[in-house]
MARBA-3410 file (N, C-alpha, C, O; in Angstrom, 1 decimal):
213
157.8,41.7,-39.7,158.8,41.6,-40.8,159.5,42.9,-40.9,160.7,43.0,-41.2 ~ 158.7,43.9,-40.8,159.6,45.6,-41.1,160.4,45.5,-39.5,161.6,45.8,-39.7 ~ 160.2,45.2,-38.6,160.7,45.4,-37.1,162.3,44.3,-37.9,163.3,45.0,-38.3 ~ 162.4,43.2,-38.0,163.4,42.1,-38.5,163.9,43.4,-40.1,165.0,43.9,-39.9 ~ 163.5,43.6,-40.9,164.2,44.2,-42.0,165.2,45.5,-41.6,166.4,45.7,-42.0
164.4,46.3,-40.8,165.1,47.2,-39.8,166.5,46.9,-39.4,167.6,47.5,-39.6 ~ 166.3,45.3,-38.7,167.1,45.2,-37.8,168.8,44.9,-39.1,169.9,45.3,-39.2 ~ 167.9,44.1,-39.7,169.1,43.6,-40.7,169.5,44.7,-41.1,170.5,45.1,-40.5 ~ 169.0,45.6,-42.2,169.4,47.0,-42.5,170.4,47.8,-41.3,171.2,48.7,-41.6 ~ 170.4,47.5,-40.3,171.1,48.4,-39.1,172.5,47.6,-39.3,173.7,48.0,-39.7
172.0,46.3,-39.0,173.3,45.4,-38.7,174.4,45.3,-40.0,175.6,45.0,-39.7 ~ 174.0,45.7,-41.5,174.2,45.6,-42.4,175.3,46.7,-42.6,176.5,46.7,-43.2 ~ 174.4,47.9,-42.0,175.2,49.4,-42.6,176.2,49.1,-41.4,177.3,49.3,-41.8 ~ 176.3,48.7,-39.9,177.1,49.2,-38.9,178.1,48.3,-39.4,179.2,48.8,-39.6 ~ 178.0,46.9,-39.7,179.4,46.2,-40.2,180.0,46.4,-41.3,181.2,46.0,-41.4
179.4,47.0,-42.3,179.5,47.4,-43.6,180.6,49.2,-44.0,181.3,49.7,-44.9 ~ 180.1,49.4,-42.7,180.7,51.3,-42.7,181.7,50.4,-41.9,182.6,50.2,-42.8 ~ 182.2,49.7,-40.8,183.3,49.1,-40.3,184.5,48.8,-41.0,185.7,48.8,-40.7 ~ 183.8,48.6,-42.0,185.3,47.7,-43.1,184.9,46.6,-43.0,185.8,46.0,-43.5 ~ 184.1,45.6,-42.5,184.1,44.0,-42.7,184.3,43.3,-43.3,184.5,42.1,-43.0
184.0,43.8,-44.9,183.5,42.8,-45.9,182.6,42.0,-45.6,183.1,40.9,-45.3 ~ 181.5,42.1,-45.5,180.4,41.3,-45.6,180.3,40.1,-46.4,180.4,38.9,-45.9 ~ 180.2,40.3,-47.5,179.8,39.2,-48.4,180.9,38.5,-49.2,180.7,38.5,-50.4 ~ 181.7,37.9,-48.9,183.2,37.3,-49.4,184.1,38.3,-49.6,185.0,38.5,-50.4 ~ 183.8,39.0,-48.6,185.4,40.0,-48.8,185.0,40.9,-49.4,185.8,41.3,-50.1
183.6,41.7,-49.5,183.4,42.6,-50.5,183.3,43.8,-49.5,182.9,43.9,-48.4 ~ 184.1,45.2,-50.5,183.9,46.3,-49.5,183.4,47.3,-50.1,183.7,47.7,-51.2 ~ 182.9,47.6,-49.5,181.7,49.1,-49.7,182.1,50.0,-50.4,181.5,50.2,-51.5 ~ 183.1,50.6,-50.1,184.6,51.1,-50.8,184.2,52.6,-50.0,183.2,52.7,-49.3 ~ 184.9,53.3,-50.2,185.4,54.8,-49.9,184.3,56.0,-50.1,184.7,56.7,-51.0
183.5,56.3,-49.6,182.2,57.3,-50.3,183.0,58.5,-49.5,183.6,58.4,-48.4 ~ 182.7,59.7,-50.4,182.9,61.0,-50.0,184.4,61.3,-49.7,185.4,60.6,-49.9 ~ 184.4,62.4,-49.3,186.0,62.8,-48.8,186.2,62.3,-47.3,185.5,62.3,-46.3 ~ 187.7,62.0,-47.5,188.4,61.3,-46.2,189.1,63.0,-45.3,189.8,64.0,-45.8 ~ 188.4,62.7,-43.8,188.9,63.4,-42.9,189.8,63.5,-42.1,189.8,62.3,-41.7
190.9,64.2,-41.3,191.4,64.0,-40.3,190.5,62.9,-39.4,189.5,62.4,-40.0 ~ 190.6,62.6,-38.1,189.8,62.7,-37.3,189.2,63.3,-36.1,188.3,63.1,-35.3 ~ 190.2,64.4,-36.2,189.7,65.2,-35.2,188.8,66.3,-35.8,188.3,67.2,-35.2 ~ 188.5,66.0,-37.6,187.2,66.9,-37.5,186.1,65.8,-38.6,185.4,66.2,-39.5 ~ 186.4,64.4,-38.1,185.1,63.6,-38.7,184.0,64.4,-37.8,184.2,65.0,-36.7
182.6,64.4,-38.5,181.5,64.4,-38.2,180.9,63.3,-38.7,180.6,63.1,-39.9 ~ 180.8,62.3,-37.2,180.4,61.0,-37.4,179.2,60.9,-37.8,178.8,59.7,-38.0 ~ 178.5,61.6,-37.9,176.7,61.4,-37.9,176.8,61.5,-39.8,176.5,60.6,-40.6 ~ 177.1,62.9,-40.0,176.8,62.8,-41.3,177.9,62.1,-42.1,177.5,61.6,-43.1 ~ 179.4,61.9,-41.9,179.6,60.3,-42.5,178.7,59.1,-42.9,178.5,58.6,-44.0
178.3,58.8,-41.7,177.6,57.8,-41.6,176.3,57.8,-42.9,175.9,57.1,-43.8 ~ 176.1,59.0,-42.3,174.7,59.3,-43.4,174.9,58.9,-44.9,174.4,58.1,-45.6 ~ 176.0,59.9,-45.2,176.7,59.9,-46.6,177.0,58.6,-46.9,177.0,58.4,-48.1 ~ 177.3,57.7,-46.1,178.0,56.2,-46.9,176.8,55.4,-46.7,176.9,54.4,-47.4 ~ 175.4,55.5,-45.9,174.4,54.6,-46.3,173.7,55.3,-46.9,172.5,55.1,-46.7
174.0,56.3,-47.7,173.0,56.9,-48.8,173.3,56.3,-50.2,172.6,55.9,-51.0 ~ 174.8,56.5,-50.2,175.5,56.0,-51.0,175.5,54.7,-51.7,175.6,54.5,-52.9 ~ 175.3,53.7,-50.4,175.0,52.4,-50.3,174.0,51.9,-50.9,174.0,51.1,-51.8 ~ 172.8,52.5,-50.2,171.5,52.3,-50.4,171.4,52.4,-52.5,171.4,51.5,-53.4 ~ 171.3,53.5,-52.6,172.0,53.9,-54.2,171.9,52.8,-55.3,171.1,52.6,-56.3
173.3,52.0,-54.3,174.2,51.7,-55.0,173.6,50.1,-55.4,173.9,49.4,-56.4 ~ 172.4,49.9,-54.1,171.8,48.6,-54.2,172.5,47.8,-53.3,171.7,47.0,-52.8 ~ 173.5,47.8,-52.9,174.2,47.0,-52.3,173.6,46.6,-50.9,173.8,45.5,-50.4 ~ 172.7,47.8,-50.2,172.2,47.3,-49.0,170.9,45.9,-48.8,170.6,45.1,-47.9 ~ 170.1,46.4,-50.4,169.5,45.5,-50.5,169.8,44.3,-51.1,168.8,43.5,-51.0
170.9,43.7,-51.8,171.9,42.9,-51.4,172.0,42.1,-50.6,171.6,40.9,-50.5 ~ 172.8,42.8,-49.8,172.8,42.3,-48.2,171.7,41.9,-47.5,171.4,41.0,-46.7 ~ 171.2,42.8,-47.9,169.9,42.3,-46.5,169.0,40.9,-47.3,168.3,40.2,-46.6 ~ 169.0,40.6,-48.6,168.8,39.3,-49.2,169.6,38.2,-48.3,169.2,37.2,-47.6 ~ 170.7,38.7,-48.5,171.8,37.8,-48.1,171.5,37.0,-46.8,171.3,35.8,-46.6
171.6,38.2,-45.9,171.0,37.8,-44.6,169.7,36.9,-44.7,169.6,35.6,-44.7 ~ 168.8,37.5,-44.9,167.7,37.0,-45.2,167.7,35.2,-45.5,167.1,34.4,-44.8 ~ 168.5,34.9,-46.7,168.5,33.6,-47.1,169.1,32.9,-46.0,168.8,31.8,-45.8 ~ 170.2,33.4,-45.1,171.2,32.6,-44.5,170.1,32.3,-43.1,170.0,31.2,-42.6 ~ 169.5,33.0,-42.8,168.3,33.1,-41.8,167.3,31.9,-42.1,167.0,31.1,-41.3
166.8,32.0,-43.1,166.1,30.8,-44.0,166.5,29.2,-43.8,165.9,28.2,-43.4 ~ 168.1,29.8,-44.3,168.7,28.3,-44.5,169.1,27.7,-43.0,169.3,26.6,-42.7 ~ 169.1,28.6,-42.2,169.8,27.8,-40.5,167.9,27.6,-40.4,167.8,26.4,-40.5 ~ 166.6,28.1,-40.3,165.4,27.6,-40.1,164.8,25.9,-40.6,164.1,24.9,-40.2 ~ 165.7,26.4,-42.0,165.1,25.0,-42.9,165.9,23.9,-41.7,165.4,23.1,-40.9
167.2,24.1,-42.1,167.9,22.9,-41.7,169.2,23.6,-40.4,170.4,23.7,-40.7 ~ 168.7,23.8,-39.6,170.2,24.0,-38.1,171.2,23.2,-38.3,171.5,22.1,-38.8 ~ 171.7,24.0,-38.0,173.1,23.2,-37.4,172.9,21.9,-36.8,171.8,21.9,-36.2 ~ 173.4,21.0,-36.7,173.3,19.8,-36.2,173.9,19.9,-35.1,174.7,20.9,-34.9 ~ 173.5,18.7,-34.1,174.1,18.8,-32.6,175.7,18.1,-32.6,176.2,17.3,-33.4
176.1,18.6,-31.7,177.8,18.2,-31.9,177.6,17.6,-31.1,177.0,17.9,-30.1 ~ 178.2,16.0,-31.4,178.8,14.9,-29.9,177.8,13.8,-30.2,177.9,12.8,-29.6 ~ 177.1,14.0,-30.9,175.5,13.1,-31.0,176.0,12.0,-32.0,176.7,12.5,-32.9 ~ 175.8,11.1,-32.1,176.3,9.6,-33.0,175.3,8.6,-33.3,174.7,8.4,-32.2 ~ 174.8,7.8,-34.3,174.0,7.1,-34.0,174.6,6.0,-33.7,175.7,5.6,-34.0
173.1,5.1,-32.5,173.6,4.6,-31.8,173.9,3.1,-32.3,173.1,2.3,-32.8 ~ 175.3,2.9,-31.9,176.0,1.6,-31.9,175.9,0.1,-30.6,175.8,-1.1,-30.7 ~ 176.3,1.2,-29.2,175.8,0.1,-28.2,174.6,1.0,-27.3,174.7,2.1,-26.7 ~ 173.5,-0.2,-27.6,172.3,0.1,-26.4,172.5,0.2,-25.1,173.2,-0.7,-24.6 ~ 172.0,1.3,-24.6,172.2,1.3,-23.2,171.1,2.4,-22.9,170.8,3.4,-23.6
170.6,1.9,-21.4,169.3,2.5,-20.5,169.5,3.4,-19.2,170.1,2.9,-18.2 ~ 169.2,4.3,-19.1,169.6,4.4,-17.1,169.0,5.2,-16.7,169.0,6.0,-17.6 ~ 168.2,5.8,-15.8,167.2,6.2,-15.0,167.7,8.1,-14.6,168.7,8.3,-13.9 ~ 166.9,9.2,-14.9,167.4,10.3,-14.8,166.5,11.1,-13.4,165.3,10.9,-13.5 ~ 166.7,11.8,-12.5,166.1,12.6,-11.5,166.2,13.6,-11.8,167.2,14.3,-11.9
164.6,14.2,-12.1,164.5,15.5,-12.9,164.6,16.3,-11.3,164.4,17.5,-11.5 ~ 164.7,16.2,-10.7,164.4,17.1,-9.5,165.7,18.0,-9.1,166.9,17.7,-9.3 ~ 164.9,19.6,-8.3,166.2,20.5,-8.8,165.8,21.1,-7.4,164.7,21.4,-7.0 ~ 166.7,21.2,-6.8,166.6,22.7,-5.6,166.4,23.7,-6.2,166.7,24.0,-7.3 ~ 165.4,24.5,-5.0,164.9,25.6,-5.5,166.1,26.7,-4.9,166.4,26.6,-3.7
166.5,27.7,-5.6,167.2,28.8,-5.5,167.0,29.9,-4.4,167.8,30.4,-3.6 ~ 165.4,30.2,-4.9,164.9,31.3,-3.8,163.5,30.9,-3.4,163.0,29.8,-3.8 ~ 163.0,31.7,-2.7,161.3,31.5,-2.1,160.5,31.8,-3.6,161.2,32.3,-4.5 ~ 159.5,31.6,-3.7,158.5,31.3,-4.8,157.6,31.1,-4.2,157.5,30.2,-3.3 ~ 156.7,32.2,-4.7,154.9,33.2,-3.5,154.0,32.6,-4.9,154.4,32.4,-6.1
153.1,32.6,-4.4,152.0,32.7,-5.3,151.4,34.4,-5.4,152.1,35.4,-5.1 ~ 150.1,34.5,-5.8,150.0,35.6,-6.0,149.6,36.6,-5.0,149.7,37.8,-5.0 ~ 148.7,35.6,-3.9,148.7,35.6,-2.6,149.8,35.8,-1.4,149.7,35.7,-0.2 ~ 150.9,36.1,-2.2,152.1,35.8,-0.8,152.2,34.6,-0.1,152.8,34.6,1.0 ~ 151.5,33.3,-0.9,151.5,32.1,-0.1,153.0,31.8,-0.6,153.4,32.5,-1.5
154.0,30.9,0.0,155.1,30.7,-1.0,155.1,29.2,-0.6,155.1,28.7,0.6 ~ 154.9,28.4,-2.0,154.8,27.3,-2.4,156.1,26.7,-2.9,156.1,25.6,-3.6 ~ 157.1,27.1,-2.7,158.4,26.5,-2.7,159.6,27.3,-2.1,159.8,28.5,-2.4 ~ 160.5,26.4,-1.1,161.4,27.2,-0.5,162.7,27.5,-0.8,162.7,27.0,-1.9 ~ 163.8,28.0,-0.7,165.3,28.4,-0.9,165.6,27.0,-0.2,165.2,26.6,0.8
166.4,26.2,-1.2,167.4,25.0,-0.7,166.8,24.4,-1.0,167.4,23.5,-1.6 ~ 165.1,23.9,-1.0,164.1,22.9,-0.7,164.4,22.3,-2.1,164.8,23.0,-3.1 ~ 164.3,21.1,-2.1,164.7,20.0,-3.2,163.3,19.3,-4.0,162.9,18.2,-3.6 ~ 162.9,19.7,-4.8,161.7,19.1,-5.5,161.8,18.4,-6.7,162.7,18.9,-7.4 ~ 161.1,17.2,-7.3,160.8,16.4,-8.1,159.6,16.9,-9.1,158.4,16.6,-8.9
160.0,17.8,-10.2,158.6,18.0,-10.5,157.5,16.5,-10.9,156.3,16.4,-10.4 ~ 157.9,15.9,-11.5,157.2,15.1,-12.1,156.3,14.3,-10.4,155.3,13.5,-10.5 ~ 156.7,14.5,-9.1,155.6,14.2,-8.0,154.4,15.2,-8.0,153.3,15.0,-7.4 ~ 154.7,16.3,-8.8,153.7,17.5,-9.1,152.5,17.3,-10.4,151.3,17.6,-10.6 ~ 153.4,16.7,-11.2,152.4,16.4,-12.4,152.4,15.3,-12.6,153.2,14.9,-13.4
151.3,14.3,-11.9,151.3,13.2,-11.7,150.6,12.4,-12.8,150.4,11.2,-12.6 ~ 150.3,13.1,-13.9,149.6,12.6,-15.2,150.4,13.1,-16.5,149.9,13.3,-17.6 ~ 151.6,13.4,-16.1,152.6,13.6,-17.2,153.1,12.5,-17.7,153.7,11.8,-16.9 ~ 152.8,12.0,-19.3,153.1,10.4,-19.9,153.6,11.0,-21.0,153.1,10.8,-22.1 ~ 154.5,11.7,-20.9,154.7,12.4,-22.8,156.3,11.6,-23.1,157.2,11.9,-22.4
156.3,10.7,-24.4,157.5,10.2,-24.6,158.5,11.6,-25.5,157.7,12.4,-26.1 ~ 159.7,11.8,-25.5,160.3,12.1,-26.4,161.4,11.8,-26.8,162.4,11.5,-26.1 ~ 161.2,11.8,-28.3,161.8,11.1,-29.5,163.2,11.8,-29.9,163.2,12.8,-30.6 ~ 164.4,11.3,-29.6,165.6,12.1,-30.1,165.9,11.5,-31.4,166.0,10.3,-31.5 ~ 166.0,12.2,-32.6,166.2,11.2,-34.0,167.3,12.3,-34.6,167.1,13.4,-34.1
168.1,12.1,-35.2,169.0,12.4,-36.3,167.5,12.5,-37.5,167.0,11.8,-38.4 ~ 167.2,13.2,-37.3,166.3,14.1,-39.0,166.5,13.3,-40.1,165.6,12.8,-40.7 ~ 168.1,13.2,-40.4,168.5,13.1,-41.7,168.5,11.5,-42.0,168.4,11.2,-43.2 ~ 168.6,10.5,-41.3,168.6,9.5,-41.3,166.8,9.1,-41.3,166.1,9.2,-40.3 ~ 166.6,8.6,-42.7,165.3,7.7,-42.9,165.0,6.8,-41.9,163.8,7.0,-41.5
165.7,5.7,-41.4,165.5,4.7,-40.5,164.9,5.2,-39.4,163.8,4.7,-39.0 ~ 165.5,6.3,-38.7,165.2,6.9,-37.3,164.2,7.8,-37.5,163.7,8.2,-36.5 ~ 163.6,8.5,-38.7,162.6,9.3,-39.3,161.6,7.8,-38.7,161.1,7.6,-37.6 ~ 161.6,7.2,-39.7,160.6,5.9,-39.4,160.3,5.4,-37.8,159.2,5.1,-37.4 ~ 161.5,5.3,-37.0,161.0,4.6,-35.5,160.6,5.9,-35.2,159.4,5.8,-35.4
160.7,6.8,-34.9,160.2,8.2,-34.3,158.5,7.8,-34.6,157.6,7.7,-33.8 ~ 158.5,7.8,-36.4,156.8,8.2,-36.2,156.1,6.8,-36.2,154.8,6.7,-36.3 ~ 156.9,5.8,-36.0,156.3,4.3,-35.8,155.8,4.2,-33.8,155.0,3.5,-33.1 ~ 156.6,5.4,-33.5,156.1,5.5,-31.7,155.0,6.2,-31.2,154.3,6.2,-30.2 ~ 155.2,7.2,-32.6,154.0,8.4,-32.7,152.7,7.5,-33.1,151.9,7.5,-32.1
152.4,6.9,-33.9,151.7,5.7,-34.0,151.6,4.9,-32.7,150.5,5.0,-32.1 ~ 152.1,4.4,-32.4,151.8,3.6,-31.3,151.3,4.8,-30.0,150.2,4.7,-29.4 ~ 152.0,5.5,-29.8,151.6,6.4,-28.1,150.6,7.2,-28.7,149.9,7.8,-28.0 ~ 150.5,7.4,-29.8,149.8,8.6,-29.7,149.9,10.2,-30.1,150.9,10.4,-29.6 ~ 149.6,11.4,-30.7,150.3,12.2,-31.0,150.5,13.1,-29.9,151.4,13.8,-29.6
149.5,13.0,-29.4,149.4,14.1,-27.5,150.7,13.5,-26.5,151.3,14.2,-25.8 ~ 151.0,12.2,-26.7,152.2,11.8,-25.8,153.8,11.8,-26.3,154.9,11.7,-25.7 ~ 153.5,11.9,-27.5,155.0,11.9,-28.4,155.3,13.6,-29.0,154.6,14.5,-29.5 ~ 156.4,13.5,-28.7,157.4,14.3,-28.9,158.8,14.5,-29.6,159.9,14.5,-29.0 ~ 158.5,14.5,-31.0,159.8,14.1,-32.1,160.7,15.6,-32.1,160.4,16.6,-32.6
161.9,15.1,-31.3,162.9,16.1,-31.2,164.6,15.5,-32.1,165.2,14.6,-31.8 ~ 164.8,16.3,-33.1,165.8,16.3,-34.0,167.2,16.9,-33.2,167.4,18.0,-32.7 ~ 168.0,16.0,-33.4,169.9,16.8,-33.5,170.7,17.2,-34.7,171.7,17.9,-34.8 ~ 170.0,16.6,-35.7,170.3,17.0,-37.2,169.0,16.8,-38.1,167.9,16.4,-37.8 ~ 169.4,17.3,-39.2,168.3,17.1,-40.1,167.4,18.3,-40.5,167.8,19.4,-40.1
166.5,18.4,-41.1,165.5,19.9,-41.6,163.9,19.5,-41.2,163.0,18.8,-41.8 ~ 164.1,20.3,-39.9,162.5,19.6,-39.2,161.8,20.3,-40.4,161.0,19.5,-40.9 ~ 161.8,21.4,-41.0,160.6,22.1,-41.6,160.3,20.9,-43.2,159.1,20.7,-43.5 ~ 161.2,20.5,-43.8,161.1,19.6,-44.6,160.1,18.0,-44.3,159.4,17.3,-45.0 ~ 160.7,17.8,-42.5,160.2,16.6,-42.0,158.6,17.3,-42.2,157.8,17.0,-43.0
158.7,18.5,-41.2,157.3,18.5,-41.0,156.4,18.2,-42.2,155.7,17.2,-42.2 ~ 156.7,19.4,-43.5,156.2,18.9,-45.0,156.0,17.6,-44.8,154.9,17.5,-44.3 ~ 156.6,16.6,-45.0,156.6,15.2,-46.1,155.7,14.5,-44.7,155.0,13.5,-45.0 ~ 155.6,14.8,-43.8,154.7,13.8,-42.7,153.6,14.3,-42.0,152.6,13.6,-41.6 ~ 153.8,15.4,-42.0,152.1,16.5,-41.4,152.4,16.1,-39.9,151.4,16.1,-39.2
153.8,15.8,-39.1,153.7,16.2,-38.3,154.6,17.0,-37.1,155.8,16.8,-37.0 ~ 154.2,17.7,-36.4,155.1,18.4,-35.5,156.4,17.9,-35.4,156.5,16.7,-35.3 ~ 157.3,18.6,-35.4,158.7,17.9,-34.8,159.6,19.0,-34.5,159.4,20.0,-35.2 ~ 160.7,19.1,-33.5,161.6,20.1,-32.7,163.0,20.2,-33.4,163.4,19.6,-34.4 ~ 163.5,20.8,-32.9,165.1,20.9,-32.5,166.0,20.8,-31.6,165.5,21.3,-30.6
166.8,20.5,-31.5,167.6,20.5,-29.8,168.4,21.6,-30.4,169.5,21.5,-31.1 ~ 167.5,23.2,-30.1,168.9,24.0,-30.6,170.4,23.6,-29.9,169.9,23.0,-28.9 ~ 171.3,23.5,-29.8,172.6,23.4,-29.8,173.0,22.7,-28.4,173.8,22.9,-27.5 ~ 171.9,21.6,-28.9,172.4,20.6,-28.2,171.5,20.5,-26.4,171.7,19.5,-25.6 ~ 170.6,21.7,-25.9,170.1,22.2,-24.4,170.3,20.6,-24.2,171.3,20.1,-23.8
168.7,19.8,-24.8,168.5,18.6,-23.8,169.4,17.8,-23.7,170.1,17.7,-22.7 ~ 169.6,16.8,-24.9,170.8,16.0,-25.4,171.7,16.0,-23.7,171.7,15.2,-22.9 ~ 172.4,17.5,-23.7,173.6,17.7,-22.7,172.9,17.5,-21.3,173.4,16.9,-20.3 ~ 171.5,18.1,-21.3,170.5,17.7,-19.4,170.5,16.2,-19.9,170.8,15.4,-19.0 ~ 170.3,15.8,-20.6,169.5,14.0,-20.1,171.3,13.6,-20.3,171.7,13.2,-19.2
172.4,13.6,-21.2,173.4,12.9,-21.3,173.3,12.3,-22.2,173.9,11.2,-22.2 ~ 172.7,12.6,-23.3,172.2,12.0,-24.5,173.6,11.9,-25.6,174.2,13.0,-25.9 ~ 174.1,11.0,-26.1,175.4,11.2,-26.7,174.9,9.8,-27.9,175.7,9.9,-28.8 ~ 174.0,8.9,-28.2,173.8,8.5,-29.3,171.8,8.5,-29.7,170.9,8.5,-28.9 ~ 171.7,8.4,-30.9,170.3,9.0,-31.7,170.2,7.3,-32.4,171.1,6.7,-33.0
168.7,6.6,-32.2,167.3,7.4,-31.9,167.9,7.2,-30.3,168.7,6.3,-29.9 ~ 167.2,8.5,-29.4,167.2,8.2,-28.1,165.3,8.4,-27.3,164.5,9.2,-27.7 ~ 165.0,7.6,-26.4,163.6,8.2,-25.9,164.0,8.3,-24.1,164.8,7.8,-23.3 ~ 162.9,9.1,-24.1,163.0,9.9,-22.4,161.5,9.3,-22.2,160.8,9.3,-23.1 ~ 161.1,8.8,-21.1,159.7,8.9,-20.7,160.1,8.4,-19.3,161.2,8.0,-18.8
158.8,8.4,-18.9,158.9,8.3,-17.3,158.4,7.0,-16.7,157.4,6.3,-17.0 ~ 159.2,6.8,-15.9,159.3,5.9,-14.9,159.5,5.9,-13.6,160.5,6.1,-12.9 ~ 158.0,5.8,-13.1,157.3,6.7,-11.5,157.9,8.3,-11.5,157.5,9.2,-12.2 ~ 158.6,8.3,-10.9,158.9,9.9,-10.7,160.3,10.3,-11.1,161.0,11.3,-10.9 ~ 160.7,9.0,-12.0,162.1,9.8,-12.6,161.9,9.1,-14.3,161.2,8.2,-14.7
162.8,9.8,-15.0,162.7,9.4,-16.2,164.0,8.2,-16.9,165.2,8.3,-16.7 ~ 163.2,7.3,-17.8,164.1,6.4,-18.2,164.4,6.7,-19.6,163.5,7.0,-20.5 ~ 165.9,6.5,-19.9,166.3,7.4,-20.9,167.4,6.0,-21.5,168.5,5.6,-21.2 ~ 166.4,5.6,-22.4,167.4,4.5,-23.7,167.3,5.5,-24.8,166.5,6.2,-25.4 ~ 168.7,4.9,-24.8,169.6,5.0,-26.8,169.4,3.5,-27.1,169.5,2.5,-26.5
169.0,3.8,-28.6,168.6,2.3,-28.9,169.2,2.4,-30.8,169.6,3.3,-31.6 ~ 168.9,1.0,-31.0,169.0,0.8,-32.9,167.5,1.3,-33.2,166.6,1.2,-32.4 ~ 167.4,1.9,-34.4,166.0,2.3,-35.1,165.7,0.9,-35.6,164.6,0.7,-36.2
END
């Protein structure tokens, strides 16, 4: 927490001594005497207007400020853009498998995967059964089929992943685990464009329905 308070405090005074207006247009205002610039001494400037600052309260202020807006993107993200809930059902089959880039050695110098070589992981983990759950958070209905699957599979095989909504709230009110698609990663790998959606596998590739809750 002092490593993170640090950081805000830095980021605070460097956009703050900038001119930015931080906080609706609010400016720091003018501390000390104004120099040419060919004889600023940038160091003790600097010094002088976060002393000033500090003072004045204003830094600690800010760094509230930050603080809550940090809070509030944890409680509830941003929601995924492009994501809709879903109107027409539709199913279709995904191949997780990726060429490999470069050689990959074990620790031994064995190398267990080649440059160009094209692999399927899921032929590798052959006891991988984990469903996951795409739900809109905010919608009750799809809150319910999410943990009505978690109930049926299991909590070791299910996987409740949000595009909107305040997982930290979900977690509260249900006691249990649930994700985020920060800004959209899977959604855009599987092609996910309406919620609830589920991923699980089917032999060595995965089948991926959008459905009604």
């Amino acid at each position: 927490m002092r490593i993170i308070g640090r950081f805000i405090t830095v980021a605070v005074v460097v956009l703050a001594l900038a001119g930015q207006g931080l906080v609706h247009g609010n400016d720091l205002g003018t501390y000390g005497e104004t120099f040419d610039i060919a004889e600023v001494d940038l160091l003790k400037m600097l010094g002088a207007k976060l002393k000033k600052a500090e003072q004045s309260g204003q830094i600690d202020q800010l760094n509230q400020q930050f603080a809550a807006t940090a809070r509030r993107h944890i409680e509830e993200p941003p929601a995924v853009q492009g994501v809709v809930h879903t109107t027409t059902p539709k199913s279709w089959l995904f191949d997780p498998s990726i060429v490999v880039p470069r050689d990959f050695a074990d620790q031994n110098g064995r190398v267990f995967a080649h440059a160009g070589e094209r692999i399927n992981p899921l032929e590798r983990l052959p006891t991988y059964d984990k469903t996951l759950v795409f739900i809109d958070g905010s919608d009750p209905a799809e809150v319910k089929f999410a943990l009505s699957i978690r109930k049926k599979l299991g909590a070791e095989r299910t996987l409740i992943i949000l595009t909107g909504g305040a997982p930290m709230t979900l977690m509260r009110a249900n006691k249990v685990p649930v994700y985020f698609d920060q800004q959209g990663i899977l959604v855009q790998k599987f092609g996910i464009t309406q919620v609830p959606a589920t991923v699980e596998r089917q032999g060595n590739l995965l089948k991926i329905s959008e459905v009604r809750p």
